[in-house]
C-alpha positions, 0 to 999 in steps of 0.5 A: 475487517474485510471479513466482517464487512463480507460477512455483513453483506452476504448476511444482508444478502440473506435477510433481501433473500427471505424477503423476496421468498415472503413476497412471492408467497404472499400473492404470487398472482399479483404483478407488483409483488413478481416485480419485488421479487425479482427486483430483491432476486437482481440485487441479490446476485449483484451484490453477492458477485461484488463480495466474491471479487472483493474477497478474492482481491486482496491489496497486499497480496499486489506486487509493488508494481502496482503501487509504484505505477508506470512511472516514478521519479529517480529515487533521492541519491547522493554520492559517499564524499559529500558532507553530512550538512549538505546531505541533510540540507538536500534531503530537506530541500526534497522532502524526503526522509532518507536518500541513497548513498550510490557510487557509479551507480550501484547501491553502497547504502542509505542515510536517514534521518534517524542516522542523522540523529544516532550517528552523527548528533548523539556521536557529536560529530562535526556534520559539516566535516563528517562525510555520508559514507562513514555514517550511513547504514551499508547492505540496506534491506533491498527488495524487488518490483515483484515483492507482495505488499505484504511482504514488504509490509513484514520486512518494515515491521520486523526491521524496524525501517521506514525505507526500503530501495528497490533493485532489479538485476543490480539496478536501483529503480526507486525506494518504497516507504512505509508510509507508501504502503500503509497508504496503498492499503488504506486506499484500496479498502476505501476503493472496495467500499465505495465500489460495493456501495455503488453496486447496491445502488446500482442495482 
């Protein structure tokens, strides 16, 4: 898409080129046809600048840094003792779609909703009776801040997974999800479009 949409430009590029080279040699005396000239010269240096750096800036090659920010809230945790029931209640008051199981800080593992589903509704245990740290999923797929995006995109895909925590020297700092992801991406593209649009504009 990016390279369609790169080619398209520096093809438009060319076409504004030709212009300007028949308008100059139309009446190369004539002032109104100078200014054309230099006017389509102008747009042609502007626009072509903003396609290098868009193609040389590719979101998915960004650290997640970038898409975490400066600051991000606490990552959703609950210990290993507490109850499927009142773990499911928690991860619905919060809005998430999994949270991770921690014990005196260290990451033990992560339940999600589809551990609620395969582990816990289709085991037919009691979720009242039955505590997160027999049914979550241990030695969860961890990643660092300064994973591309791209990479994090593979280990979702080839995973099958939705969440993925983020660790640094032992320390959890947060949780990335594949909706997060997918959104940064799609985000950045449309950045990229408006940008090339203002230029021409602008120009």
């Amino acid at each position: 898409m990016k390279k369609f949409r790169a080619k398209s430009v520096i093809g438009c590029c060319a076409l504004l080129s030709s212009a300007a080279a028949l308008a100059g040699h139309a009446d190369p005396a004539a002032p109104l046809n100078l200014l054309v000239a230099a006017g389509f010269a102008v747009l042609i240096v502007v626009v072509g600048a903003g396609v290098y750096f868009a193609r040389t800036r590719d979101p998915k090659a960004a650290p997640l840094t970038t898409v975490l920010g400066d600051e991000q809230p606490d990552p959703h945790a609950v210990g290993p003792e507490m109850s499927v029931q009142d773990c499911v209640r928690k991860m619905n008051d919060e809005k998430s779609g999994a949270v991770l199981i921690m014990q005196d800080e260290k990451l033990m593992g992560i339940f999600s909703e589809r551990d609620a589903l395969t582990k816990v509704l289709a085991a037919g245990l009691d979720p009242a009776d039955t505590k997160i740290g027999e049914v979550m999923t241990r030695d969860p797929t961890v990643i660092t801040p300064s994973t591309k995006v791209d990479d994090a995109m593979r280990i979702v895909t080839e995973k099958h997974i939705r969440h993925l925590p983020i660790v640094q020297d032992g320390k959890v700092l947060g949780m990335v999800t594949s909706s997060d992801l997918t959104h940064w991406v799609v985000k950045d593209e449309a950045k990229e479009i408006q940008h090339l649009v203002d230029i021409a504009e602008g120009a």
